[in-house]
Every structure is written in C-alpha cells, then in structure tokens.
N, C-alpha and C positions, 0 to 999 in steps of 0.2 A: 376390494378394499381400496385400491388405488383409485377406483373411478370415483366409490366416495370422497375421497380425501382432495382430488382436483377438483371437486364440483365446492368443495369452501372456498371462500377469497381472501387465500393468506398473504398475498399480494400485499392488498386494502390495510390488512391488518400490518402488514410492515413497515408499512408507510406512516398507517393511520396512529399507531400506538406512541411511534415517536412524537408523532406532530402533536398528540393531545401530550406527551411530555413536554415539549418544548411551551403549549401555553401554560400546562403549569406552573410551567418551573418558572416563565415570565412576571408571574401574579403575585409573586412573594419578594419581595426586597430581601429575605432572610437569607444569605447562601447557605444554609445548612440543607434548608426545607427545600430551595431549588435544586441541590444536585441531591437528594434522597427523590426527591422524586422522579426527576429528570433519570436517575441510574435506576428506578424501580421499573420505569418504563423500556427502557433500554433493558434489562434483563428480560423480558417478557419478551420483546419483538425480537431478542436474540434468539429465543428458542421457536419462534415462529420463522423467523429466517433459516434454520436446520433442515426445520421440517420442510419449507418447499423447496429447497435444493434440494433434499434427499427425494422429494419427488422426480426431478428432473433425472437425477440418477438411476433411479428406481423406474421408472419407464422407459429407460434406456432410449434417455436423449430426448425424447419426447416433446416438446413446446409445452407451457405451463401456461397458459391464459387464465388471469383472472377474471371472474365469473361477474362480479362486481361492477371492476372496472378493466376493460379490456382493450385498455390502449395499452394496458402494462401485460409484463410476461418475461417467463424467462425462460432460454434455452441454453444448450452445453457450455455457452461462453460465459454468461452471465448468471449460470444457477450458485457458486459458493460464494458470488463477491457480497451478494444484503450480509451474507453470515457473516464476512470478514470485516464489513464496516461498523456490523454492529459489536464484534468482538474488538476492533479497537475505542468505539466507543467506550464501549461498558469498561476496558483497562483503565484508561481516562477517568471515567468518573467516578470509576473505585480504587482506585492506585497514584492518580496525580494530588501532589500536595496541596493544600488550598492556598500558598502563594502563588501557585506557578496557575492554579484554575480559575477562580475566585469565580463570581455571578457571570459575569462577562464569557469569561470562557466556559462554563457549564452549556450557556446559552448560543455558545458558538459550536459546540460540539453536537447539538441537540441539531441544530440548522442543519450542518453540513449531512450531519448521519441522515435527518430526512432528503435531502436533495439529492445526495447519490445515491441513495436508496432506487428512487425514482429513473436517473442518470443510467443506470443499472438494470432497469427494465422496464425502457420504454423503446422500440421500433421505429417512433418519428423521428426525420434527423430534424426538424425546425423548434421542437420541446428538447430534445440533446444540447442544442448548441444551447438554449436560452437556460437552461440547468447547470450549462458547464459553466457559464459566465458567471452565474447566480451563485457560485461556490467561492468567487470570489467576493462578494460582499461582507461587510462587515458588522453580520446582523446582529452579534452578541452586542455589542458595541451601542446600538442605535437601541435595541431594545432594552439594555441597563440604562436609559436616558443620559446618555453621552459617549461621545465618542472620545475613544483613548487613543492619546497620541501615537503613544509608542510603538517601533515597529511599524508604524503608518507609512512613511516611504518604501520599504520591502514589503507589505503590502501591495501598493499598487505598482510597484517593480513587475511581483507574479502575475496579478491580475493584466497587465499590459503586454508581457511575453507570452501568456495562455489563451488569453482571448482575442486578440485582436486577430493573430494566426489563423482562428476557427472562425472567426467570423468573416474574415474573408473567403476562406473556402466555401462556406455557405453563398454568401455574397454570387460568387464565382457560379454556382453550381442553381440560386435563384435566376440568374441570367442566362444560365443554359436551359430553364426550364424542367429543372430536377425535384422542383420544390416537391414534389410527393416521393421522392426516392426515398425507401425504408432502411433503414442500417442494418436492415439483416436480409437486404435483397439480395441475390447474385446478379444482377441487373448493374451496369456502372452506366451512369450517367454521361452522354455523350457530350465528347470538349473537344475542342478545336484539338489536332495533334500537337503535343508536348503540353499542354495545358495540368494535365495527370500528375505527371513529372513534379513541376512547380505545385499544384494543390498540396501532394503528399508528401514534400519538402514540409510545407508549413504546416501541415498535420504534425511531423514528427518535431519539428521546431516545439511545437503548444506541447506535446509530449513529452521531450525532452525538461521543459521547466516547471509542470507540474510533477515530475519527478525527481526534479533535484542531479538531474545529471550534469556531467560538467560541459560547457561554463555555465549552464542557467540554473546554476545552486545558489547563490549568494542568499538569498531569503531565506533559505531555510533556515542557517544558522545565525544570524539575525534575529527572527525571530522567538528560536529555542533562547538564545541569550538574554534576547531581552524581554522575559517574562511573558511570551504568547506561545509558546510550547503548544497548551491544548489545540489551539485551528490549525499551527503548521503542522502539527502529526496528522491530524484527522485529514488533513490537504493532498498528506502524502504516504500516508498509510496504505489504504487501500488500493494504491497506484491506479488511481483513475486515468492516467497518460497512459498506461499498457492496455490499457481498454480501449483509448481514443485510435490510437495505432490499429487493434485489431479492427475495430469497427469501420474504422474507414480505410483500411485497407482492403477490406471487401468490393468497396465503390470505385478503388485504383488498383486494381491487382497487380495490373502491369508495372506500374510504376511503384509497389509493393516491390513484388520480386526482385526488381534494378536494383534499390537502395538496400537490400538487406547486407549487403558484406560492407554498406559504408557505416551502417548500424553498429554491426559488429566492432567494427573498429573504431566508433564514437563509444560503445558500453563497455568494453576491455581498456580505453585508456581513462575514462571516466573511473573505472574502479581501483585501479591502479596510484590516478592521482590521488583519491579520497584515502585509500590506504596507506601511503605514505606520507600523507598530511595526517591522517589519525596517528601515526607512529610519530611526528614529531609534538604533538599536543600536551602544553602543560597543565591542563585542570580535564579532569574526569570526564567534563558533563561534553567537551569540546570532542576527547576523543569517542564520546559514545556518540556523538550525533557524526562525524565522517566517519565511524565504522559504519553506522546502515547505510551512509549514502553510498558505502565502496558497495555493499552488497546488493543495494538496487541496482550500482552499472552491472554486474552480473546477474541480473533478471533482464535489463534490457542488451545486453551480449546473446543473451542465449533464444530471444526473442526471433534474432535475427540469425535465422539459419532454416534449412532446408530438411536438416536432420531431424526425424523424426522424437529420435529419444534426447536431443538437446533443447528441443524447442518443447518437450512434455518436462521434462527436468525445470526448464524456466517459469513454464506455467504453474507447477506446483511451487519453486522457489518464491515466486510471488506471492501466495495466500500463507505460505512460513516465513518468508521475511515483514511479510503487515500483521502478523502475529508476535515471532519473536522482535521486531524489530522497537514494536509499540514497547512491547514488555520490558526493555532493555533502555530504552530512552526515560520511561515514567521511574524506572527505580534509581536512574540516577538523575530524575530531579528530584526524587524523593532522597537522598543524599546529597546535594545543595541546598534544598530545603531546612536539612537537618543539621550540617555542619557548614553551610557558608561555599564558598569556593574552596574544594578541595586540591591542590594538586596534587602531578604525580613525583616529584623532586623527593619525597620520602615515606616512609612506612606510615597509615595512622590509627592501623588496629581494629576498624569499627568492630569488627566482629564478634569483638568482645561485647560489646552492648547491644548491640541489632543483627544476633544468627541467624533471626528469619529473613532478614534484609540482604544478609550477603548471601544466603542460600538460591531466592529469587533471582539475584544481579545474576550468582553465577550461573544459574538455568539458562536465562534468559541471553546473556552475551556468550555462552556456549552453542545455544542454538543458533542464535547470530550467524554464529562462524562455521558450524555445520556437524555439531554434535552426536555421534554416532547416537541413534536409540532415538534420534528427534526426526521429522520431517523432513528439515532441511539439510540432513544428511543424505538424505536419500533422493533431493531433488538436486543437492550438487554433483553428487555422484552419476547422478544421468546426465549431467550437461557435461560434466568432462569425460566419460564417455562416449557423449556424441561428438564431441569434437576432438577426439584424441587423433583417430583414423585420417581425418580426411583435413584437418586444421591444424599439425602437431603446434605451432608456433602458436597460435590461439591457447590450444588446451596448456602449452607451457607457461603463458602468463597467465592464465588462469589458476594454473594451481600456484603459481608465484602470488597471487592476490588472496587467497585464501588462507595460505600460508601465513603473509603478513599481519592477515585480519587476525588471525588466530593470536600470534606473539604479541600485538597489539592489545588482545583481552587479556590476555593472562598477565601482562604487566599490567593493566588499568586495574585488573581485582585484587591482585595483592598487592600493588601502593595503598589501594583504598581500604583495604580489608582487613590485609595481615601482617606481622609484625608486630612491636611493639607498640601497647596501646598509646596515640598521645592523650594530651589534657584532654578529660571531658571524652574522651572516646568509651571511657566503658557508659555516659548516662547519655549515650546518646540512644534517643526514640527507637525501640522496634516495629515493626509492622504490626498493627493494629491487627484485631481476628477478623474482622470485615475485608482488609486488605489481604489477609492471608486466605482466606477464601477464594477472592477473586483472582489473586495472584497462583493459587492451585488448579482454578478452570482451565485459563492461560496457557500453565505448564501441561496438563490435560491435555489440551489441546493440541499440544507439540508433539507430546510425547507418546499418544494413543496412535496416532497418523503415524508415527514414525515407527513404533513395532509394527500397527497394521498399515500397511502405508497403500495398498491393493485398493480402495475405495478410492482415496483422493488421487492416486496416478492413474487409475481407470477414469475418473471422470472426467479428468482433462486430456486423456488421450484422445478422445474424441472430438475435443476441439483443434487438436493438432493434428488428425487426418483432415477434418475441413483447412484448417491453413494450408497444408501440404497440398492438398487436392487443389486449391486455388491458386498456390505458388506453380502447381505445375502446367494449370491448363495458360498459363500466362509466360509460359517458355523458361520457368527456371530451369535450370539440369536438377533435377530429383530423382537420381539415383541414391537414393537414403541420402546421400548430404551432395557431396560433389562439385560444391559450388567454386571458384577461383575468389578468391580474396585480395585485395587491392594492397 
C-alpha cells in the first residue's frame, strides 16, 4: 500500500493546488470570491500535505521523492512543515477578519504558502536561497494592481536582515566552489579555517529575524498593528528560520555545535523579554502578538542544546506553537475587528455576545502557554525536562517564562471576556459556522496530538538523533546534554 501511495506526486499536488489557487483568486477583484477560493484550494492541499508526511512517518523516515517532479522531496526534517503551513494558512483565510485580510492579503498568503511549500522540499541550496528571498516580496500587493504603503518600511526592514545574511553565505560558499552542495548532504563545504564560524553567524542572524526573536522582532509588531497581520503571520508562523538553522547547520556542524549555548542564551532572554513586555501591554491584540513571540524564544532555546529530549520537545513546540500561535493571533484580530482597540484597564464582557469567540480565544491562548491535554504541553514538558538536569539555571527561567506567559493569558481573557458586559458588548459578532468549523480543525489539531502525542514526538525524534549525531561527530560533549553554558 505504501509503495502505491509514494508512487503519486503528492508533492506536485502541494505545490500545484495552492498555485492554481492563487491564480484564481488573482482573476476576481471580488474579495469574497478570492478568499472562497483561494481557502477551497488551501483545504485540499491541506489534506494532501497530511498524507505525505504520514508517508514519511510511515516508512520510518524514508525520503519521499516526487515522482513528477523530483527536485522536490521530503525527509524526517521537513515531512509535517507543508501540513503546518498549510494549517496556518487555511486559519487565515477562514478565521482572519476581512479588515485585517482584504484581496491583498488573501493573495499574499496564497504566495507565501506556495513558496515555503517548495522552501520545504527542495535539496538545492541555490533554489533555497532564491525562495527564501522570494518570501520576502510583496506579491499580494503588486498582483491587486498597487502597491500599499503601509507597513512598507518593516517590510523591507525584514526583507534586509533575512536575506542579505543568506545570500552572503551563498555568495561565500559559490566562491568556495559549493554551488552543488545539497542541504541535505552530510558533505560541508570546504572554507578557508574560521570562515564556518562567520557563515553560521549570519545563518543564525537571517534566522533569528524571520523569527521574531529579539532584537530582530520589530516588524513583526508593526506589521500586526498596522493592518498586514495576514503576510506577518504566514512569515512567521511556520518558522522557516528554524528550518534555515537546521539546514544549514548540516553544511557547518562544527560551527553548529560552538554556537549552540550562545543560542540558548540569545532564545531564554528573548522570551523572557517578550514576556514581560506582553505583561506590561495595554490593548489585547499587543499582548497577543509578544505572547507568541515569548513562546518562539523558547522553541529557539530548546533548539540549542545537546539534549536529546530538549531538542525533540522544541521540535514538536514548533509545529504547536505555528498552530496554536496562528489561532490565538487571528481571534484576536477577530476582536479588533469586532470591537475597535480593546484594552486591558477594565472588564468588557464580550462573552456575552460572542461564546464561540471566547471559547476559541481561550483554547487557543491556553495552548499558547501550554495547556495540559494540548501538544504543547507535552513538548514544554520535554524541554524542561531536558534541561532541568544538566541546565538548572536555564530550566529556572524557563519555567519563570511560562509562568508569566501563563498569568499574562488569563488576565488578557477575562479583561476581554469576562465581567460586566460594557455598551454594545452583548451585540457584538459571534463566529460565523464557517469560522467555527475551521476554528474546531485548529483546536483538533492541538488537541488530538496532545492526548495522542506518540506520532508527532516519534516523528521528530528522529530528526533529533540526526542533530545529535551530527552535534556529536563535530566534538560537542553529548553525553545526553552536558554541555557548559556561557
């Protein structure tokens, strides 16, 4: 059954489904008819994206080549990210309000999902780099025949600290004579000595700002404020910088292994800061968007380590936080949308008028912060366990970040939620049945992994013995963690 099932080109079709979405949805001035289609397409290549990662699971690791087109493929590293892009997708364009979406950003979500689709499973590094760049364009924009101002400086803010980074290292690695190096070689590329060093600097640099860690966040929020929500979620949802890291730390091992405790220590104060800036935040939508950022520096903390069960904990925290994360960001622009700038100085009830609304919120910013019964319970719970033993001072401000993440939701849901209703809070908007639907996959999602949680920490443990195995032939101390921390 299985040899049938790799011998289709579901790949093609991942790729292909979005991309004939995006012309559609280009062809219509209508935004109705653009995101009904664009999100029709996007549910389809959702469930085609299931099925061939469960292939890759299912043959226990196996390489997946498309039959079709066989530059593309995916292995342990890259077999659940098409799912997760297209699971932030499809939230987006069944959950985001149509202020915060409009034509423009239908058409920018449609782009981006095709190109990290690709981003995702392709082995050249010379189509890698020209994809990652190509994520920064601003296609929604150019293809609604005009380009929008706004958010255009933080625009090419990101665009400038992601790519230029990478495209040096290319650069660097075309003058070495690399230009065929594959991203999924164990082969590194030979560089002058200390050269490695400097490349994987400015790998983790390009990494650090398409994920919003600190100080290369500023865009993000930026963005989210000013009406371009859908490209910066989709930018930073699926954390394509955790991917850039693994990838090419394959090609620097040695200078992988080096940098990993100054990681550590760049993704622990990163979440720390976003945390206690989310704790100070007067309007809703402010503290939702530096609660995820706190929670991606704890995907890139746990990144960096040696420990087996800290670094399988991160890898699964990653596909639960670009799920719960997305989910948590769109329902409260979906309350901006509905009531204006909310803040949190007092009580304003919604609950009363929109159950399904704060039901969603609180799933979703539950799972955020690490909801027993959800995913991301079970992947924070491996990372502070790998780092209890051999990190205490680590695993302490770790659970001091989670902690505050936590206190931080529960006051943002009941200023918003609960209490006395104000004006207008009982006629405010519920979530449509279309939105409750998609908003039930979502929580599905979180919530199936997280009773059964045995598939998705299996599949990515085996990307964490490859790490491990590579961190070790390159002189870490990988006695299960053991590493010294700066």
């Amino acid at each position: 059954m299985i040899e049938i099932l790799r011998a289709l080109p579901f790949l093609t079709a991942v790729i292909g489904i979005p991309a004939f979405g995006l012309l559609a949805a280009s062809t219509t001035r209508h935004f109705a008819t653009s995101r009904r289609r664009a999100a029709f397409s996007v549910a389809l290549s959702t469930m085609v994206a299931a099925v061939a990662g469960a292939l890759v699971f299912m043959d226990h690791g196996v390489v997946f080549r498309d039959p079709l087109l066989p530059f593309l493929s995916l292995d342990v590293q890259s077999s659940v990210l098409p799912l997760l892009t297209n699971l932030v997708a499809a939230a987006l364009l069944f959950l985001a309000p149509k202020r915060d979406l409009r034509r423009t950003g239908v058409l920018d979500v449609m782009w981006l999902l095709v190109v990290s689709s690709v981003l995702f499973a392709t082995q050249h590094i010379g189509l890698f780099v020209l994809l990652w760049a190509a994520m920064n364009l601003p296609v929604g924009a150019w293809l609604d025949r005009g380009i929008d101002g706004r958010g255009h400086r933080a625009h090419w803010i990101l665009a400038a600290i992601t790519t230029i980074p990478v495209l040096a290292v290319f650069g660097r690695m075309l003058y070495a004579g690399a230009m065929s190096t594959a991203l999924w070689t164990d082969a590194a590329p030979e560089l002058a000595p200390g050269d490695d060093i400097i490349l994987f600097a400015l790998v983790v640099f390009a990494s650090m700002g398409r994920m919003g860690v600190f100080p290369l966040h500023v865009w993000f929020p930026v963005l989210v404020a000013q009406d371009r929500a859908p490209r910066s979620i989709m930018l930073l949802g699926p954390l394509s910088g955790a991917y850039l890291i693994l990838r090419f730390g394959a090609l620097f091992p040695e200078a992988f292994a080096r940098d990993l405790p100054w990681m550590a220590v760049i993704g622990i104060v990163s979440a720390m800061f976003f945390a206690l800036v989310a704790l100070g935040q007067k309007g809703q939508l402010g503290a939702a968007t530096y609660l995820v950022l706190s929670q991606v520096g704890l995907v890139f903390m746990g990144m960096a380590d040696t420990n087996a069960m800290s670094l399988n904990g991160a890898l699964v925290l990653w596909f639960a936080q670009g799920v719960a994360g997305t989910g948590l960001l769109v329902m409260a622009l979906g309350v901006r949308a509905r009531r204006g700038a909310v803040l949190l100085d007092r009580f304003h009830g919604l609950v009363a008028g929109a159950p399904h609304l704060a039901g969603a919120h609180f799933l979703f910013g539950m799972a955020v912060v690490g909801l027993p019964g959800t995913i991301t319970f079970v992947a924070e719970d491996l990372i502070a366990h790998g780092f209890v033993h051999h990190h205490p001072w680590l695993s302490a401000l770790y659970v001091l970040v989670t902690a505050l993440n936590a206190v931080t939701y529960l006051r943002l849901f009941g200023r918003v939620f609960l209490g006395e209703p104000t004006t207008g809070a009982v006629g405010c908007p519920d979530l449509s049945v279309e939105e409750r639907g998609a908003a039930a996959v979502l929580a599905a999602t979180l919530i199936i992994t997280g009773i059964v949680p045995y598939p998705a920490v299996s599949a990515r443990s085996r990307t964490t013995e490859d790490l491990i195995s590579m961190e070790c032939e390159s002189g870490a101390d990988c006695e299960i963690s053991g590493r010294e921390f700066p």
